[in-house]
N, C-alpha and C positions, 0 to 999 in steps of 0.2 A: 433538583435545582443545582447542587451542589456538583455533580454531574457535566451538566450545561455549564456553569462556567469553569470547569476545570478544561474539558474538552476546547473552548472558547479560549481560555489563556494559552493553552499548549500549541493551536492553530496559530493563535498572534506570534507567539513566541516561534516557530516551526517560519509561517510566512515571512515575519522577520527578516529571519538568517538567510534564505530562500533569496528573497529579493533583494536585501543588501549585497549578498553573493553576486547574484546578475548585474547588477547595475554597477559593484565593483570592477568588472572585468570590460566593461565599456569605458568605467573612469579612466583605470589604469592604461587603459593602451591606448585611450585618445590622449592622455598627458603624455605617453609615450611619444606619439606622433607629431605632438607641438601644437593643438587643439585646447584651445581655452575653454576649460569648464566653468559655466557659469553658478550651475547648480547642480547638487548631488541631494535627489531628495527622497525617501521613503513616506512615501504616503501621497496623497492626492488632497485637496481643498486646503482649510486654513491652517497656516502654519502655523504649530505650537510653541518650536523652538530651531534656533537659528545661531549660528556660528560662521565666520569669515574667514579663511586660515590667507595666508601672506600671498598667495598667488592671485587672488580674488574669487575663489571659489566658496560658495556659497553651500554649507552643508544645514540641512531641513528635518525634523519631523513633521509632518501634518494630520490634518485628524483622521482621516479616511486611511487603516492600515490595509489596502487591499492592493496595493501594487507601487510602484516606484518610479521615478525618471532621472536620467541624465541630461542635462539643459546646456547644451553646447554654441557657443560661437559662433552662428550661421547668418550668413546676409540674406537668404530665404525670407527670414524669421523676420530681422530687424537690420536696418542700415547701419553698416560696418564704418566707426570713425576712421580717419587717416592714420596707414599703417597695421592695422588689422588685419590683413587679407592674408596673411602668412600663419595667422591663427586662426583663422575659419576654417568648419568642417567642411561646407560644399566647395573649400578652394583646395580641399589635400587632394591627392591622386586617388584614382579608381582602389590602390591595392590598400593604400590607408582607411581607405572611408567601410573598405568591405572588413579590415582586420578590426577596427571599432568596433561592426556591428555584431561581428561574427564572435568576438570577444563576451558577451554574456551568455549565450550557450556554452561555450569551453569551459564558463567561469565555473557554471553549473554541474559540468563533467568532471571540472577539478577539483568541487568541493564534494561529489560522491564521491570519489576515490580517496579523496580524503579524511571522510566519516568513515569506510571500509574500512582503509587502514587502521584507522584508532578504534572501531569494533575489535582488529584482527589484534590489538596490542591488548586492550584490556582481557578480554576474551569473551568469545560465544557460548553460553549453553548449549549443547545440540545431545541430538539422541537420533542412534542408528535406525537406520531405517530397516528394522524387522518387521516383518507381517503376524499381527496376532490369531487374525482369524480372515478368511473370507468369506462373502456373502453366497449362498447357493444362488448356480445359475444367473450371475452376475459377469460384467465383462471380465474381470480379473479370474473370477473362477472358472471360463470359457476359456481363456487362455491356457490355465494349467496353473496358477500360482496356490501357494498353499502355504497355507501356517508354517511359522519359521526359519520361511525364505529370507535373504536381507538383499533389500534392491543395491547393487552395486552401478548400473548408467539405467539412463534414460536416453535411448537413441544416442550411443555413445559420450553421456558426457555424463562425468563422475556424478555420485550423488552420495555425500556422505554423509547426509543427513537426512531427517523427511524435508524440510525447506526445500531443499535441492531437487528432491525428488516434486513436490507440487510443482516449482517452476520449470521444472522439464516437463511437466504434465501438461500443463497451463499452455505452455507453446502451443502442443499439438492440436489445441483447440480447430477443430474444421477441419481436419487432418482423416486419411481414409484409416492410417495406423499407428502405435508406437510400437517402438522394441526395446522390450527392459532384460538386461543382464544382471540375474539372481545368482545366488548360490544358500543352497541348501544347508538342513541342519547338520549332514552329513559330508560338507568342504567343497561339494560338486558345484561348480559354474555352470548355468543354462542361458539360453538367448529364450527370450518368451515374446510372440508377438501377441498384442491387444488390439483388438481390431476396435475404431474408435465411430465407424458411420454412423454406429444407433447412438452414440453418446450423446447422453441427455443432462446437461450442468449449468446448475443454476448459481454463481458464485455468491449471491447473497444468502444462500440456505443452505449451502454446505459448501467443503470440500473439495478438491477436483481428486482427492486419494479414496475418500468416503463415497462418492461418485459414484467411481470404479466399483465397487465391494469391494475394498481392501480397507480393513480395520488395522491401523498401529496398535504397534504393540507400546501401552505405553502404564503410566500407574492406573494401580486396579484401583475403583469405586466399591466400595465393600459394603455389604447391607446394617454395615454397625453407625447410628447414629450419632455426627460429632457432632451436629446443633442441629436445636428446633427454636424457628423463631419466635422471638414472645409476641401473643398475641394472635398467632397464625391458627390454621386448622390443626396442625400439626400439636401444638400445645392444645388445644383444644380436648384433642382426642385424649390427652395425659400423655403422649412420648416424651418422653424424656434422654438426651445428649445419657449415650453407651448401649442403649435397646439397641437390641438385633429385631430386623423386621423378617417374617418367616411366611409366612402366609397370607394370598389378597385374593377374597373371597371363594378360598380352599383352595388357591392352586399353589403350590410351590411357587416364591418369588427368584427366578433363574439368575438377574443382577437388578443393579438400579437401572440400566435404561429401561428393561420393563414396567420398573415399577411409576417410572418420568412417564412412561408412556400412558397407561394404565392412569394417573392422576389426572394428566393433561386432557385425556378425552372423558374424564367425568366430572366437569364444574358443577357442583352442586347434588351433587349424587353419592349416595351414601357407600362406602365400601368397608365389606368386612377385613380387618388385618387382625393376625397373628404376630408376636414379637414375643423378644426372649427379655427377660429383664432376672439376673443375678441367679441366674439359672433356671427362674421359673417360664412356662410359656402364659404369655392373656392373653386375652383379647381386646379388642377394643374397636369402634366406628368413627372412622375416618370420612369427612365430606368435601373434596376440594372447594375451594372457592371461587368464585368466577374472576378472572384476571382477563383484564383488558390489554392490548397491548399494539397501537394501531388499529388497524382492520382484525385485528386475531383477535379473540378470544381463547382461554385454554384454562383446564382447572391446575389450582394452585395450593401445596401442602404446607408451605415452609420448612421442608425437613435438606438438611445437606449429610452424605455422609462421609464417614472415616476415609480416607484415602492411603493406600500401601505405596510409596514410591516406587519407581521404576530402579530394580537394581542394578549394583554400579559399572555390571560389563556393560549393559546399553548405554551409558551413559559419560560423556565426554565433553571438552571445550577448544572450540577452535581458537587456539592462542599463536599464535605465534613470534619470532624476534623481529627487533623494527624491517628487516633489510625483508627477511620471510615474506612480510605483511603486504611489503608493497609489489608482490608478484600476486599475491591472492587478492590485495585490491583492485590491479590491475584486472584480474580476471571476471573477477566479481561485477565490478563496474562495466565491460563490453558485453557478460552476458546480461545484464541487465537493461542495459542500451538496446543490445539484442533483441530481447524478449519485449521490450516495449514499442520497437519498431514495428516487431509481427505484429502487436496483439492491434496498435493503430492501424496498420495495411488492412486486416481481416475487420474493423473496425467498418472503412472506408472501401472495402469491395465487398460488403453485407454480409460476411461468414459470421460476423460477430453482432446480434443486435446493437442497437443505440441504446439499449437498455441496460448494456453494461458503462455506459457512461457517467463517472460518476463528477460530483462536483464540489464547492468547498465546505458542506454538511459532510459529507462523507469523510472529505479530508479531514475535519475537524476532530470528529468520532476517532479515526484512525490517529492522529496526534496524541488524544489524550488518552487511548489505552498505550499505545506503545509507551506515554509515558510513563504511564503509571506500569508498567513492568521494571522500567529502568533505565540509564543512561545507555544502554547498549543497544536496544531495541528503538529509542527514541533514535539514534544514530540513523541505525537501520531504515528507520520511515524517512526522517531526511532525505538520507542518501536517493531511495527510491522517488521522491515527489522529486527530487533536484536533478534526476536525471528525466522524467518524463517533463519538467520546465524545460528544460535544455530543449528536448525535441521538439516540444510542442512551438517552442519557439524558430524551429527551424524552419515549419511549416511554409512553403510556400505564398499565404496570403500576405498581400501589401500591410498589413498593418502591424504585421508579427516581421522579425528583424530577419526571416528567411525571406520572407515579399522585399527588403530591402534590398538583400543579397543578391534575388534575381533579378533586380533592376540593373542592380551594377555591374552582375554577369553581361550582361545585355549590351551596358554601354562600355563594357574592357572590350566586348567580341565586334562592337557594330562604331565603336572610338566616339560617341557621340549620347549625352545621356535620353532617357526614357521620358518622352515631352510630361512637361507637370500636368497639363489638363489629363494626361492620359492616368499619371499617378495618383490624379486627386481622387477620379473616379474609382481606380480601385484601390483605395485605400477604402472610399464608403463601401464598396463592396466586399472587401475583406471583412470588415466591420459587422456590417451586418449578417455575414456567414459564421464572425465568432457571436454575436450575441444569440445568435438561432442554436449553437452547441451548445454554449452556457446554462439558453433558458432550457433544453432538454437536459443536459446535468442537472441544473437544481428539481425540476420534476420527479429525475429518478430520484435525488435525493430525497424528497418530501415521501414519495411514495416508498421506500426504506423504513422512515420511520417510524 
């Protein structure tokens, strides 16, 4: 539970900033243009609290925090008293009324490049991208790559970290290939192509590097016990936090994924272990327990263990000075624009199931681990959800402020605006094209859970 609403607070708080963001950059540039705002309001139904500042704009909370509006000056809406018409929205020119609308997507573009930058000021954790092991007979091991390599691009574009390297992977989604530039443990640069047709990636269950068969190289999991939880099998059997576990049912235990695996497919099944304790070996009988988890079931030990850090030549922080920062936000933010533009196109020409569609359960989940790593990471999700609002709002349909934009295209090329019955119509049908995306997002979300 505790869970749930942390997840829950950090989405509010995320969505927030998010749509205050958007609906700022509508404010700003229709006060710019001489547009009377009536009202600036985050949220939707009854208002909670209410403030009037000197110009007559009305700023709102309301109880519904799931989206936002800007309530403008329009004789559309409501009949304009005398002298007004200079402050109406429908009475500004074609290029005002499109810089209003087009102003909450930039808003969104400008505030990821703005959390960038202040990730790149505070600084990143990251860890180079070496390969610890690859998978036999895997795409990666078909290729040629091999333990110790360190990926330097992904189809020419740097990758200095694994982050880098998944979102160059991530692109290639539906792609016949990629080409990764390595270099070995011996200084040599290689061009490797991955051939990608049979690529089989399921982003809710793994990786797009794990995928591949390419294991990071990252801290080792050691069979020395740092906790057993109370109460668990694990206590049950008597382990006790510093047991080394040695043997499951007589075989050598090679790491803990064996041994995660090995637990997970015997819910209630007894297994022989051997463990070391203060230099003597016992034995003892171990029985997972059946955990439930969704549709899964899997057995369950409570044991976690010792962890070696990853040492300090892997390891680094992308920091840089203010002026530095705002050249790797800049970059940051257009591949990110990038990569979300692909993964929508393959989205909408069927390369990508609908299955990858996710919605605000998933967002929420994603909010509150990124929070719970840090203000850097929490940055980082921002940034990302604020550049996929930006596009998604770019969108073509009438009811998203891109369906505006192409109205008004229309009436700067054709001098004459887009007749309303025609607008009204597709607005409902915008409408009900986003609520058919939506109710499939929250689907996948429930089915996630």
């Amino acid at each position: 539970m505790t869970g749930v609403l942390w997840n829950l607070a950090s989405f509010l708080v995320a969505l927030g900033i998010l749509i205050a963001v958007h609906e700022w950059g509508h404010f700003y540039v229709a006060r710019l243009c001489g547009v009377k705002v009536l009202r600036f309001s985050l949220g939707f139904g009854r208002v909670l609290w209410s403030r009037q500042d000197k110009y007559g704009t009305e700023f709102s909370l309301s109880l519904i925090p799931l989206g936002g509006y800007v309530k403008m000056l329009d004789s559309r809406v409501a009949p304009l008293a005398p002298g007004e018409e200079a402050q109406a929205f429908d009475h500004k020119s074609v290029a005002k009324r499109f810089a209003i609308v087009a102003a909450g997507p930039l808003a969104n573009f400008g505030f990821a490049l703005f959390a960038f930058w202040l990730m790149f000021l505070i600084g990143v954790p990251a860890v180079r991208p070496v390969v610890e092991a690859v998978t036999p007979a895997s795409i990666a091991a078909e290729a040629g790559l091999q333990p110790q390599m360190e990926i330097l691009q992904v189809d020419g574009r740097d990758t200095p970290d694994w982050e880098s390297v998944a979102y160059g992977l991530v692109r290639r989604i539906g792609e016949q290939e990629t080409q990764l530039t390595v270099r070995t443990a011996r200084g040599v640069e290689q061009t490797l192509r991955l051939p990608l047709a049979d690529w089989q990636f399921d982003p809710d269950k793994e990786s797009p590097i794990l995928s591949l068969g390419i294991a990071p190289l990252g801290p080792k999991l050691t069979l020395t016990l740092a906790q057993v939880v109370p109460g668990s099998p694990g206590e049950q059997a008597g382990l006790q936090a510093g047991d080394t576990l040695l043997t499951l049912d007589g075989q050598p235990i090679p790491d803990w994924g064996y041994l995660v695996s090995r637990v997970q497919d015997s819910p209630d099944s007894p297994l022989s272990l051997t463990y070391r304790r203060a230099g003597q070996a016992q034995q003892t009988q171990l029985t997972p327990a059946l955990k439930q988890q969704g549709q899964r079931a899997f057995g369950y030990a409570g044991l976690a263990p010792k962890v070696e850090p990853l040492p300090e030549q892997y390891r680094f922080e992308l920091r840089y000075d203010p002026l530095s920062a705002i050249g790797e936000a800049l970059d940051k933010t257009g591949n990110m624009i990038g990569l979300t533009v692909a993964m929508l196109g393959k989205l909408l020409t069927g390369i990508l199931s609908l299955d990858n569609l996710s919605g605000p359960i998933s967002i929420a989940k994603g909010a509150g681990s990124s929070a719970e790593f840090g203000l850097v990471y929490f940055l980082g999700f921002l940034a990302l959800v604020s550049v996929n609002l930006g596009i998604i709002n770019l969108f073509p349909l009438p009811i998203l402020d891109g369906g505006h934009l192409l109205f008004y295209l229309v009436e700067a090329v054709t001098g004459r605006p887009v007749p309303e019955k025609f607008q009204e119509y597709a607005f409902k049908f915008g409408a009900a094209i986003l609520v058919c995306l939506m109710a499939i997002a929250l689907f996948n979300d429930f089915a996630r859970l």
